[in-house]
Each structure stands twice: as C-alpha cells, then as structure tokens.
C-alpha positions as CSV (number, residue, x, y, z in Angstrom):
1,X,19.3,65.9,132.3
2,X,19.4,67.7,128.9
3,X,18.0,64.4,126.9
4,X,14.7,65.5,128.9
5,X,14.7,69.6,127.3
6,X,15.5,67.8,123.9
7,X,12.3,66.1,124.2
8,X,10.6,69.2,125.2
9,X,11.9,71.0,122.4
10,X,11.0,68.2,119.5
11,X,7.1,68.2,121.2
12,X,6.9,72.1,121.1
13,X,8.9,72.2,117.6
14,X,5.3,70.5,116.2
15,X,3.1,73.6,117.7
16,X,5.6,76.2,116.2
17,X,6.5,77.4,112.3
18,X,10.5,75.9,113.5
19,X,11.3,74.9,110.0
20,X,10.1,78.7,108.7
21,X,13.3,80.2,110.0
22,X,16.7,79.6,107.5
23,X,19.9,79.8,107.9
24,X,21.8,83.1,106.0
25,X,23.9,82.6,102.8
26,X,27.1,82.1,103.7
27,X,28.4,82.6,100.0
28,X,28.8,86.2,100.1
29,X,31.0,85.8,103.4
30,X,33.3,83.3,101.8
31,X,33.9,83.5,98.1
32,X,36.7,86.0,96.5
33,X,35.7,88.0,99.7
34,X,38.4,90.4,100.3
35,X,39.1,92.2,103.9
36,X,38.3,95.9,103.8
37,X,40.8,98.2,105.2
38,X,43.2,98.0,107.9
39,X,42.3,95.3,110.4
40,X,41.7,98.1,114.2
41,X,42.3,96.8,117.3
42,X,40.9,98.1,120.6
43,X,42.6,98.5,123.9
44,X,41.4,99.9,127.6
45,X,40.9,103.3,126.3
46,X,39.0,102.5,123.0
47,X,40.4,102.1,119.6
48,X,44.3,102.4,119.3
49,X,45.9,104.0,116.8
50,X,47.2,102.1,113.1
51,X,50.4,102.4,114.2
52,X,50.2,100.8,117.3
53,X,47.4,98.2,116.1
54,X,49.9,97.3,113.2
55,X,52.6,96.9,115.9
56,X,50.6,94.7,117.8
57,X,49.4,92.2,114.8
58,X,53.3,92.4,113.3
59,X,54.0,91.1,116.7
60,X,51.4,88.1,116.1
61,X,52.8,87.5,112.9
62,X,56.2,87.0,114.5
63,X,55.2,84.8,117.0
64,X,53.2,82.7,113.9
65,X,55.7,81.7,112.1
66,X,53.1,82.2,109.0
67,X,52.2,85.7,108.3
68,X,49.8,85.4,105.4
69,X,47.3,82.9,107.9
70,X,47.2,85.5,110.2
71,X,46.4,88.1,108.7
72,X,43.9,87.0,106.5
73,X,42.1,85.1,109.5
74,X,41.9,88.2,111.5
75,X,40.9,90.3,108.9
76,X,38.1,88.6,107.0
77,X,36.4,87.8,110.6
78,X,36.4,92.2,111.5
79,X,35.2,92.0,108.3
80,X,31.8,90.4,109.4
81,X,31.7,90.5,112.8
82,X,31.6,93.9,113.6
83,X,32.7,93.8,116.9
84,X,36.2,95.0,118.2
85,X,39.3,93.0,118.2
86,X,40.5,93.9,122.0
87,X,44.1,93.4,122.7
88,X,45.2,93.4,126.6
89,X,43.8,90.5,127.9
90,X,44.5,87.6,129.6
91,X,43.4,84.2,129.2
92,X,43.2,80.6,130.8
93,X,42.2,77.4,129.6
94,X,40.0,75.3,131.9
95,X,39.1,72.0,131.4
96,X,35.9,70.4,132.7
97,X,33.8,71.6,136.1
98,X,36.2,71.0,138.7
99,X,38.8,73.2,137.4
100,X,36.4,75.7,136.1
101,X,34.5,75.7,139.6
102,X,37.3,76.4,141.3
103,X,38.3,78.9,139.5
104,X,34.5,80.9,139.4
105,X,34.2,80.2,142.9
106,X,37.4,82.2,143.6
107,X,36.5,85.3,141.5
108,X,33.0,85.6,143.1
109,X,34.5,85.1,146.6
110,X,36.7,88.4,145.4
111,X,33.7,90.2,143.8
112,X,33.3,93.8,145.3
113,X,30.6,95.2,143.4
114,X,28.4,93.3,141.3
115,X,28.5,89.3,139.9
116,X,26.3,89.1,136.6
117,X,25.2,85.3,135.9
118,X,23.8,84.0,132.3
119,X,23.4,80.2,132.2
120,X,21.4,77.6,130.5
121,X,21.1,75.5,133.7
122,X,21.6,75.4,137.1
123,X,20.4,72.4,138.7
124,X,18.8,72.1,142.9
125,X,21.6,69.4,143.0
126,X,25.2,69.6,145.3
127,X,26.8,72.1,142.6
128,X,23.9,74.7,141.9
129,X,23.4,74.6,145.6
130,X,26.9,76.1,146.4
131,X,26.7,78.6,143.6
132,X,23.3,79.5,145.1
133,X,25.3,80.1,148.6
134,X,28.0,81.5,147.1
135,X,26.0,84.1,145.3
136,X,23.3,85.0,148.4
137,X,26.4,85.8,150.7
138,X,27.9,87.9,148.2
139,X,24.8,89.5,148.0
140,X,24.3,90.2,151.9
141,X,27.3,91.8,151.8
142,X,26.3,94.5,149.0
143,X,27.5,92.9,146.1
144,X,24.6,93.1,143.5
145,X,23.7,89.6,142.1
146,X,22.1,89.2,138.5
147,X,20.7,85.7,137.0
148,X,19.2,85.3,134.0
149,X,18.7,81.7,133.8
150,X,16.7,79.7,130.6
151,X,13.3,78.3,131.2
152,X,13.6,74.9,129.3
153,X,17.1,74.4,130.4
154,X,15.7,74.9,133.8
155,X,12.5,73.3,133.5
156,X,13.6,70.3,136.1
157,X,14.7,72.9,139.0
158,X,12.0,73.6,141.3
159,X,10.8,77.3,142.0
160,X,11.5,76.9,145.5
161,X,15.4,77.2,144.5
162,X,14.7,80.2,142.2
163,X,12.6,82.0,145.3
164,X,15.3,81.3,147.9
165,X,17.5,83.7,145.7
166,X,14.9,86.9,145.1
167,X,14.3,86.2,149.2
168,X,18.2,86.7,149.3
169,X,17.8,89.8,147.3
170,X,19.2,88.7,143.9
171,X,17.4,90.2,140.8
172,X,16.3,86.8,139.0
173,X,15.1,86.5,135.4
174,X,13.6,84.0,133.4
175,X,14.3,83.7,130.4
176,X,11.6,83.1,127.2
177,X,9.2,81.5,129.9
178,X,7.4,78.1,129.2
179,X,4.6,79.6,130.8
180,X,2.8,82.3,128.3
181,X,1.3,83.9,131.2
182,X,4.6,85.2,132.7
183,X,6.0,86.0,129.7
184,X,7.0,89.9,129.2
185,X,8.6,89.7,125.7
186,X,6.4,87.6,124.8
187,X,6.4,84.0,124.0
188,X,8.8,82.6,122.0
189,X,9.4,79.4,123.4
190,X,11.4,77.8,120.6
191,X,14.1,80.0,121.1
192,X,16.3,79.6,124.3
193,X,18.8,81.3,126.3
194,X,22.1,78.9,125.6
195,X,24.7,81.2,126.6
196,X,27.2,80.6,129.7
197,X,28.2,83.7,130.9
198,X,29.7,84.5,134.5
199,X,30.8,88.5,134.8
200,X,32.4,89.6,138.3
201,X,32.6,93.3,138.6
202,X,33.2,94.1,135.0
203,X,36.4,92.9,135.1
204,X,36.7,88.7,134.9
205,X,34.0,86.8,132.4
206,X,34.2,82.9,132.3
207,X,32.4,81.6,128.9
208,X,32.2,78.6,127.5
209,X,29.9,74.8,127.6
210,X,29.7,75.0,131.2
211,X,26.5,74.4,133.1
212,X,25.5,74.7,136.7
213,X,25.5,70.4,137.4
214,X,26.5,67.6,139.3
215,X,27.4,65.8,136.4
216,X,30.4,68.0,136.2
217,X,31.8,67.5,139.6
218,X,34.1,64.4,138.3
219,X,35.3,65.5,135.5
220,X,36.7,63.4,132.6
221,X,38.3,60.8,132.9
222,X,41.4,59.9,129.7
223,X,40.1,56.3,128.8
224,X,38.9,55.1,125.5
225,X,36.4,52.7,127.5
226,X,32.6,53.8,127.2
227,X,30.9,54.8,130.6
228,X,27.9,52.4,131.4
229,X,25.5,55.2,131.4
230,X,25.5,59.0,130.5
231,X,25.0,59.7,134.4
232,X,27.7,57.6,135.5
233,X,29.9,59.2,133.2
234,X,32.0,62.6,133.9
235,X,31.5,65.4,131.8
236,X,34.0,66.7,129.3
237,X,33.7,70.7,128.7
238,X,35.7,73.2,128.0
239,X,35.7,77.0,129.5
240,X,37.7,80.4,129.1
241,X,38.3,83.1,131.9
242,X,39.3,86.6,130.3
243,X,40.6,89.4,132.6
244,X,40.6,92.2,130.5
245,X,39.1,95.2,128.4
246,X,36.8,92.6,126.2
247,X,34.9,91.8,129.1
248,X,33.3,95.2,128.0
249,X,32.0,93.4,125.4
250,X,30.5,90.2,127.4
251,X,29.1,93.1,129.3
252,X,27.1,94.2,127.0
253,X,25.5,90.8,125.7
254,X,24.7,90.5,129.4
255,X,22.9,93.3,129.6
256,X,20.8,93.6,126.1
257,X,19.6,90.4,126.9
258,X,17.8,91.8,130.2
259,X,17.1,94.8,128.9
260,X,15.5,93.0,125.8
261,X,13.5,90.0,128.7
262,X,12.3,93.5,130.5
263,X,13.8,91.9,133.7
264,X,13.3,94.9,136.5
265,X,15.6,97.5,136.8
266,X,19.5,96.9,138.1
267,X,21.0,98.5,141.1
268,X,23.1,101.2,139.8
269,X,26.6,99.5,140.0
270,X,29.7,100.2,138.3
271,X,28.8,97.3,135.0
272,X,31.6,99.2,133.0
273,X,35.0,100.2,135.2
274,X,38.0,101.7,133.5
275,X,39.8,98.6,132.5
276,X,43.4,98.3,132.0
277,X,45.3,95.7,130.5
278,X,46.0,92.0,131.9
279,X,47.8,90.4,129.1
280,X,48.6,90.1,125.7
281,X,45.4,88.2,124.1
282,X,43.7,89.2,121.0
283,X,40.2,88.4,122.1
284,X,36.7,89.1,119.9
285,X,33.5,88.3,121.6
286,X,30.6,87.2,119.3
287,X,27.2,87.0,120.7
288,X,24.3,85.8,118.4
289,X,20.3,85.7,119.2
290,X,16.8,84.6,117.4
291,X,16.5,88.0,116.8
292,X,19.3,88.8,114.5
293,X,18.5,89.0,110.7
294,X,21.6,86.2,111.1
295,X,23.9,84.1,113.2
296,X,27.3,85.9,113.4
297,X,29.2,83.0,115.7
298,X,27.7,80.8,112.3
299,X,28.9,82.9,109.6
300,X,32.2,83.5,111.1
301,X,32.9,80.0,111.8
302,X,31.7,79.0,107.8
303,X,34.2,81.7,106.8
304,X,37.6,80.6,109.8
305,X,36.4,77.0,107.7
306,X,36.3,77.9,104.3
307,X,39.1,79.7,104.1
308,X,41.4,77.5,106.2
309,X,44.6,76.5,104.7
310,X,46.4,74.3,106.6
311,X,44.1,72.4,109.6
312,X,40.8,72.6,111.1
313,X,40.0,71.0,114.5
314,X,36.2,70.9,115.5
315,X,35.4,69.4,119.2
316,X,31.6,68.8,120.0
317,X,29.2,68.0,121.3
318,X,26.0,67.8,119.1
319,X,26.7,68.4,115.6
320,X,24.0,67.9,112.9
321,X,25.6,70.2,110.5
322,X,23.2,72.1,107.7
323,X,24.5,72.0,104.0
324,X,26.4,74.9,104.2
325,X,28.2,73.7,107.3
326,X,28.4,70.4,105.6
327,X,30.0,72.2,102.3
328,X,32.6,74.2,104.0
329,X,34.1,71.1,106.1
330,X,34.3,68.7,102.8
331,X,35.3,71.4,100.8
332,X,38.3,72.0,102.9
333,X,39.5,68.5,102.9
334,X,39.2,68.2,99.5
335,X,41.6,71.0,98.8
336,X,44.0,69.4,101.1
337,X,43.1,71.0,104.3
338,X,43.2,68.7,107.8
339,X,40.0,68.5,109.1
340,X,39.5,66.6,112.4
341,X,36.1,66.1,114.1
342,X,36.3,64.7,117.7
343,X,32.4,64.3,118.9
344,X,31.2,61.9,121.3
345,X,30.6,58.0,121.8
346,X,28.0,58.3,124.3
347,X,25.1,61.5,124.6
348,X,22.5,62.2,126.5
349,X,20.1,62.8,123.4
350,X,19.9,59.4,121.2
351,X,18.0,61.2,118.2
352,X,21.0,64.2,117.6
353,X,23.6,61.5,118.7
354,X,22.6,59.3,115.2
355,X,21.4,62.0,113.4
356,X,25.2,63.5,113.5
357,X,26.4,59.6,112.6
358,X,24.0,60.1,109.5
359,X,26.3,62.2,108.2
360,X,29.9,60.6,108.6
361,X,29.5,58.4,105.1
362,X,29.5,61.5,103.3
363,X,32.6,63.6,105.8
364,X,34.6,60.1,105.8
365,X,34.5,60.4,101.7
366,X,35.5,63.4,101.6
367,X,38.8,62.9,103.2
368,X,37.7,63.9,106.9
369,X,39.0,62.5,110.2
370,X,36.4,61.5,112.8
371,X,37.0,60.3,116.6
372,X,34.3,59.7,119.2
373,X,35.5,59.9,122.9
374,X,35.3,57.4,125.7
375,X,35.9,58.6,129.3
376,X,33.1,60.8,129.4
377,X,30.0,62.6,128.1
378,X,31.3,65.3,125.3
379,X,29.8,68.3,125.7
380,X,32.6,70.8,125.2
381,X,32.2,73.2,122.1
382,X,35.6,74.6,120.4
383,X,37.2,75.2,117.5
384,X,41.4,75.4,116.5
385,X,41.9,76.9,113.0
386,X,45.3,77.0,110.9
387,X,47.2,77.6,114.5
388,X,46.0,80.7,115.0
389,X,42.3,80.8,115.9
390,X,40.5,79.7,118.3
391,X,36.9,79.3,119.4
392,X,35.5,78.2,122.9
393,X,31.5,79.0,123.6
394,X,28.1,77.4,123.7
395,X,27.5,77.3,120.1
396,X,27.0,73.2,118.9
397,X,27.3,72.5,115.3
398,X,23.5,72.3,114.6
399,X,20.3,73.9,113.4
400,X,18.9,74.9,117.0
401,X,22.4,76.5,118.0
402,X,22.6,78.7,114.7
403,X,19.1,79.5,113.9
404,X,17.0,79.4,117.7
405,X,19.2,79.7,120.5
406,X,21.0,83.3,121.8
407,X,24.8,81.9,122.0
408,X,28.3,83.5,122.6
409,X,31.5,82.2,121.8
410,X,35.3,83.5,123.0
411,X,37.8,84.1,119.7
412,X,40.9,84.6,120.9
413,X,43.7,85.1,117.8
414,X,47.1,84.4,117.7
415,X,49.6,81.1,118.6
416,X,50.1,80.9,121.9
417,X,46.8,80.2,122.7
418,X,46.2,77.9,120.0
419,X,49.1,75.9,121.0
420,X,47.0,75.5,124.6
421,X,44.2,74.5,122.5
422,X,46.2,71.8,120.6
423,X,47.6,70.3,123.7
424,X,43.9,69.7,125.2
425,X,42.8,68.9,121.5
426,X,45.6,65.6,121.8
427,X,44.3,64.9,125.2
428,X,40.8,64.2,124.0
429,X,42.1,62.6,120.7
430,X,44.0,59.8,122.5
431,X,40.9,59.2,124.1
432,X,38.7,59.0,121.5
433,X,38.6,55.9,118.6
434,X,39.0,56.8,114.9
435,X,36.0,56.0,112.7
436,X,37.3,54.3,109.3
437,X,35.3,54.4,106.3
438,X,35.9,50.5,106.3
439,X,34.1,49.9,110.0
440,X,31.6,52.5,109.2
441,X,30.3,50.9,106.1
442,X,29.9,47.4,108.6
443,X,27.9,49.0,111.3
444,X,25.0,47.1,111.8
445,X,21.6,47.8,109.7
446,X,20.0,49.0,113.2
447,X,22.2,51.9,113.3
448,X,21.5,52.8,109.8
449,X,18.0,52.9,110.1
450,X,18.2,55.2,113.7
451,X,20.5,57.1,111.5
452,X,17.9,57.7,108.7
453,X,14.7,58.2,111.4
454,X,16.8,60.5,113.7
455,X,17.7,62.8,110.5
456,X,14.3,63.8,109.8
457,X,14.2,65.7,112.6
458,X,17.7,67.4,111.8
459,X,16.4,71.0,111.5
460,X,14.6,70.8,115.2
461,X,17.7,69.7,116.9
C-alpha cells in the first residue's frame, strides 16, 4: 500500500529541486540554551495565572520524583514551540486500529455538530468503507462533515469513493493534487498532507500513525516470529484521544490547512465551543508544514534528545535520520544517557527499510540499543523522554517527515502518562530482537550493498 506512494515520491523527487530544501540549525536550540521566563500554562478560559500555573507544574514535579527533569523539559520546549502548554485534559493510550476504531467510531456516533477529518489515507477497502458510512449518516442528520484527505497517500482509492461523499453532502478536499490542473494552491507535489487528525465537535481529537486501512483491522500480534509478507502481517500503530481545551489547538491546524488548500467555504458550526476541563494532562500540540521557515515537531524533538539525562525511547517506523538527528542520539549515549531504538524487521518500503540499517554501525558504536519487531508491520511513531515526555504523531525520523510533509505530533508532559508509554514501549520490546554490534558486523555482503545503494536516496525518503 504505502511501498507504492514511496515509489511515486522517489520518480517525482527527480522532476523537483527536493534536495534544495535543508533542514534548520538545530544548534542554537540546543547548546547553553537557557529557558526564558516562567514556563505559562493555559486552561479552558485562556492563560492561568503564575500562581496557579506554578501550582500545577509543582504538582508535576511531585508526582516525578525528579524536579530538575521536569522542569527543564517543559521549559526549553515553550521556549521554541510557541504554542500553549494546556493543562485539563484527558488522555488515552490506544494501541493499533482495532482499539483505535472502536474508540473513533464511538465519538463520531456521539457527534452533534460537526466531525473534522485530516488523514493521509483512507482506502475503498472494508475499513474506509465504514468510516465512509459512518460519516454520510452523521451528515444526513446535520452534523457537518470535513475531509481533507492527501493526494499521493490516496492515489490507489478510486474517485468514485471520494464522489459518494460530496453526493452525501460532505465538504471533501484534496490535498496538494497530483493533478496540476485541479490544483488551487498551486502545485507542490513533493510536499504531502501526513497528518492524522480526527476532531468531533471541537471537543475530542484522535492523533497519531493511524490510517484509514484494512491492514489495521488485526492488529499486532506479540511474537518475535517475522510475518511472511507485509500484507499478511498486522499493523502495529500507536494513537492518542484528548478530551480537552488543547483540542483548540488541533482545531486550528485543521483549519489553516483548508483555509491555506482554498477548500470551499465551511458551514458555520460551532469549530471552537467553550471547553472545560477533562483531566489532568499537560498536553502541547505541534503542528509543522512545507511552508514554515522550519520544522517545529524536528527541532523540539533534537532539543527533548539533546538535552535528555537519564533515557530516551524512540519507536518507528521509518527512520533515516539526518546528521543532526544522527548527532543528538550518539551524543546522548555517549554521555551516558539510555537510548533505545525499536524500528521494524519487516516494511513495506525496501529502499528506507536499508537505508535506516545503513546507519546502525555507527548508533551501535556509539553505545545505542537497537530492536526490530516481529509480529507485525511497525508503523507507530513515538517518543518517551527522561520519564516525563512523551510524543505520539505522524512525524517518522526522516528527511521527507521534517523537511516535505505537513505533520502533527501530541506532547503530553508529566509521569503518569509516560509510565503508559513505558508499559506499551516493553510490550513491543519483548517482541522485537536486539541487534548486537557482533551479528551486525556478520550480516551478509548483500545487505551491505542494499544498505549503501538505498542511502543515496536518504534525503528523498
């Protein structure tokens, strides 16, 4: 399925200046920076006072067990993002499609007013068809329906399935069309709409690796053994779903990307209610696109990295990491942090699966960990930092993610949560299979030389 848009994207990468865009200098985000100012939090009504955002984080720091980690973590990532901290949420850990189904199916059976849909792919296959139900009943019975869906992530699902829903009355957008001629932004068809993004009625987001597929319907399974085949294999992702004043935020990412695709004008529903607090979360929302002078989800994650002090988890599933990247994970091992890669033993894209083995020689040196899965196709996309923070989105760790896709990643702050994450980061580790510097420097001459042709291509993937 998404071997066949990598393919797309290495023929079109030749007939476009791809290797003209660059990455940003980390440098100034991550050395002897210090946080400016009290670290604000915002709540339901907007931003709370410093007394009671202090109250909150000395909370945090309680429930830590290490102040000084806290703290700085929360503070240097304001101090680049730029978005608000949001306290009052709640939020759930779902693991692969059938949980995460489930769980979207039930909010958008309870949506009142409007369901706001922002995906990669959604496939004419048994899953996309029940969303596409789903979604036209809802929208029969008033509730305003809006898909923005990407046109190479899409490129197999046939335009009957997209007409069925305008029929329907759902407001349907492509995004970056392949197609210059229906192109209203005009075409930019190296850079791609990779966010996941399902909003119901302002109030509940779900975010995270998850496409609209089949290939999710199993699940993963906890086995070391390989699948025979990427489509006989389940999927492994990972999703979030926030209740909550931050969904503001998601809101808003939503939104500037239609405005931005001049989709049509929206009903006039109620996008932003008053929201009150479901919970006790920290959460940050971090959306980046090809049009920012730089990748916020990148720089933030170089800087959770480089100035980790005790562990750093990474789960994904196509990482061809740039130097910087590179840098900030060896770096940290070598000054005794934990670092821990699980990515996967099986992918659907051969050339980014040995372009990321290309680079283990060098992590496995330096003191890293690796594990590939079994069970299942990796595909999830998270990150567990110091016991603190954590990441979940549809950012990969590689050049197309950072420098050409629009993305959006989930930071929530604070241990609770990151004990969830550790939990579901031990359930993949005990099925995955270390990598040891010893077997590595064995594997066959074959590999080495897919390895070596695959990373020419490192900056298209």
């Amino acid at each position: 399925m998404i071997r066949a848009r990598r393919i797309v994207f290495a023929a079109y990468g030749l007939l476009v200046a791809a290797g003209c865009a660059t990455l940003p200098d980390a440098r100034p985000y991550v050395e002897g920076r210090k946080p400016a100012g009290p670290v604000q939090v915002e709540g339901a009504r907007g931003l709370l006072s410093p007394q009671r955002s202090a109250a909150i984080l000395a909370e945090l720091k309680r429930k830590s067990g290490d102040i000084d980690i806290l703290q700085k973590h929360v503070a240097l990532e304001q101090a680049i993002v730029g978005s608000p901290l949001t306290a009052g949420n709640k939020t759930v850990l779902l693991q692969d499609g059938p949980a995460t189904y489930k769980a979207m199916f039930a909010e958008i059976r309870k949506a009142k007013d409007h369901i706001n849909l922002e995906t990669y792919i959604i496939e004419d296959d048994e899953i996309g068809r029940q969303f596409a139900d789903l979604l036209l009943e809802k929208q029969a019975r008033g509730v305003q329906v809006n898909l923005i869906y990407d046109s190479v992530g899409c490129i197999k699902t046939p335009k009957a399935f997209f007409d069925r829903l305008k029929t329907g009355g759902i407001n349907v957008l492509e995004f970056n069309p392949v197609n210059p001629l229906t192109a209203k932004k005009g075409w930019q068809i190296n850079n791609r709409d990779h966010r996941k993004i399902l909003i119901i009625d302002g109030q509940t987001v779900f975010v995270g690796g998850i496409n609209i597929s089949s290939v999710y319907s199993s699940g993963s399974s906890p086995t070391r053994s390989k699948p025979s085949s990427v489509t006989a294999a389940g999927w492994r992702d990972t999703q979030i779903q926030i209740d909550g004043p931050v969904v503001d935020e998601f809101q808003k990412l939503f939104l500037a990307t239609w405005a931005k695709q001049k989709g049509q004008s929206l009903a006039a529903k109620n996008y932003f209610p008053q929201l009150k607090p479901q919970g006790g979360d920290l959460v940050r929302a971090i959306g980046s696109t090809s049009d920012d002078p730089h990748s916020l989800i990148y720089l933030t994650l170089i800087s959770a990295i480089s100035n980790a002090e005790k562990e750093v988890r990474l789960t994904n599933a196509y990482f061809v990491p740039d130097p910087q990247l590179l840098k900030a994970m060896t770096d940290a091992a070598r000054r005794g942090v934990k670092v821990e890669l699980i990515l996967p033993s099986v992918s659907d894209s051969a050339l980014v699966f040995h372009a990321g083995r290309s680079y283990y020689s060098e992590l496995l040196e330096a003191g890293i960990k690796i594990y590939e899965r079994g069970g299942g196709v990796l595909h999830s996309k998270t990150a567990l930092i110091d016991g603190v923070w954590s990441s979940i989105g549809s950012t990969n760790l590689d050049w197309r993610s950072f420098l050409y896709n629009d993305e959006v990643n989930a930071v929530v702050l604070g241990p609770e949560f990151a004990r969830q994450m550790q939990a579901m980061f031990d359930q993949d580790l005990a099925a995955s299979v270390a990598i040891t510097a010893e077997a590595w420097a064995r594997r066959p001459l074959i590999f080495r030389i897919k390895e070596w042709a695959s990373r020419v291509w490192g900056g298209l993937l």
